[in-house]
C-alpha positions as a Python dict, from the first residue, in 0.01 Angstrom:
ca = {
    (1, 'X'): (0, 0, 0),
    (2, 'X'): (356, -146, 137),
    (3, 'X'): (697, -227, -16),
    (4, 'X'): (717, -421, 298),
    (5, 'X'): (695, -814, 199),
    (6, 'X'): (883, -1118, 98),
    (7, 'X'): (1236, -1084, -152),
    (8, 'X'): (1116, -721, -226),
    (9, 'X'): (1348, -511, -436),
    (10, 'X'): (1182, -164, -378),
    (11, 'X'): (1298, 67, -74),
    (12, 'X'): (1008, 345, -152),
    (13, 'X'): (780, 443, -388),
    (14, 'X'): (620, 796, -465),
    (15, 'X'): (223, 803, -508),
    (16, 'X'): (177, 1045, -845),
    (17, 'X'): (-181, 981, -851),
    (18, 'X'): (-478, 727, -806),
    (19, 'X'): (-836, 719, -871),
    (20, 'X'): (-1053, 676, -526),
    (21, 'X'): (-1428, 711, -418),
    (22, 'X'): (-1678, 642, -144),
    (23, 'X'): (-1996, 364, -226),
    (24, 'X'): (-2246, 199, 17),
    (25, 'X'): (-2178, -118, -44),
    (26, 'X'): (-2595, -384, -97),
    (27, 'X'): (-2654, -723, -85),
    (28, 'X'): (-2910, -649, -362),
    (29, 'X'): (-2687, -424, -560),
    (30, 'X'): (-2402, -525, -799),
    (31, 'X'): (-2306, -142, -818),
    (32, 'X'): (-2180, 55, -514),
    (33, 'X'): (-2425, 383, -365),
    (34, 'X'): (-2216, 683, -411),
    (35, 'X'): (-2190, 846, -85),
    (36, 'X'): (-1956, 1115, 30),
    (37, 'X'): (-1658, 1035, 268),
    (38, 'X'): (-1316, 1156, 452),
    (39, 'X'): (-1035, 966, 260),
    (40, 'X'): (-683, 999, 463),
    (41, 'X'): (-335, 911, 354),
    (42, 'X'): (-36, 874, 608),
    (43, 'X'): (311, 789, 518),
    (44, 'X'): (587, 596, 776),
    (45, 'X'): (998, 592, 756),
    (46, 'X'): (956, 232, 853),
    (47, 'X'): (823, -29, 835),
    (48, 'X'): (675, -79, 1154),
    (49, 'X'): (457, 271, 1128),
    (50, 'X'): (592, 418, 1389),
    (51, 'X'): (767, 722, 1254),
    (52, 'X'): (498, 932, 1077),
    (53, 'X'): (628, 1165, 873),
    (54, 'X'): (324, 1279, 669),
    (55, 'X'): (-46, 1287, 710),
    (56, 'X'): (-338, 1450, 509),
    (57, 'X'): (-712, 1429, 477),
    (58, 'X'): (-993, 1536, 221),
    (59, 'X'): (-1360, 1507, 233),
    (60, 'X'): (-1511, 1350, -95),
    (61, 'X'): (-1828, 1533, -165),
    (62, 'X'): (-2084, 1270, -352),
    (63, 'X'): (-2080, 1329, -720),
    (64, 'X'): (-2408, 1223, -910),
    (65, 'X'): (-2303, 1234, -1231),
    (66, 'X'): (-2270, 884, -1415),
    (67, 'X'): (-1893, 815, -1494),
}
C-alpha cells in the first residue's frame, strides 16, 4: 500500500486491520489451494523506503475449515 502517487492529499495512514491468506494459485482451479505461508509487513518514513522504521513477520498456518 502507498500514499505515494499523483495530487495525493494523505501524508500517512495507520493499518487497524485487514483480512490476508496464503492459496496455490491452478490453471484448472477458479478457487485458490490453501497453503500455509510467512506474511511480512515493513513500514518506511519516506517515500523512497529507505528509512525502515518497523518490520514484523508471522507464519500463517493452513486452515481447512471452509470460510
Amino acid at each position: 500500500m502507498t500514499i505515494n502517487y499523483a495530487d495525493s492529499t494523505i501524508d500517512h495512514f495507520d493499518l487497524y486491520n485487514f483480512y490476508y491468506g496464503c492459496t496455490i494459485n491452478q490453471e484448472a482451479s477458479v478457487v485458490g489451494v490453501p497453503t500455509s505461508c510467512v506474511i511480512t509487513g515493513t513500514g518506511y518514513a519516506d517515500d523512497q523506503a529507505t528509512k525502515q522504521v518497523a518490520k514484523q513477520s508471522f507464519t500463517l498456518r493452513k486452515c481447512n475449515r471452509p470460510l
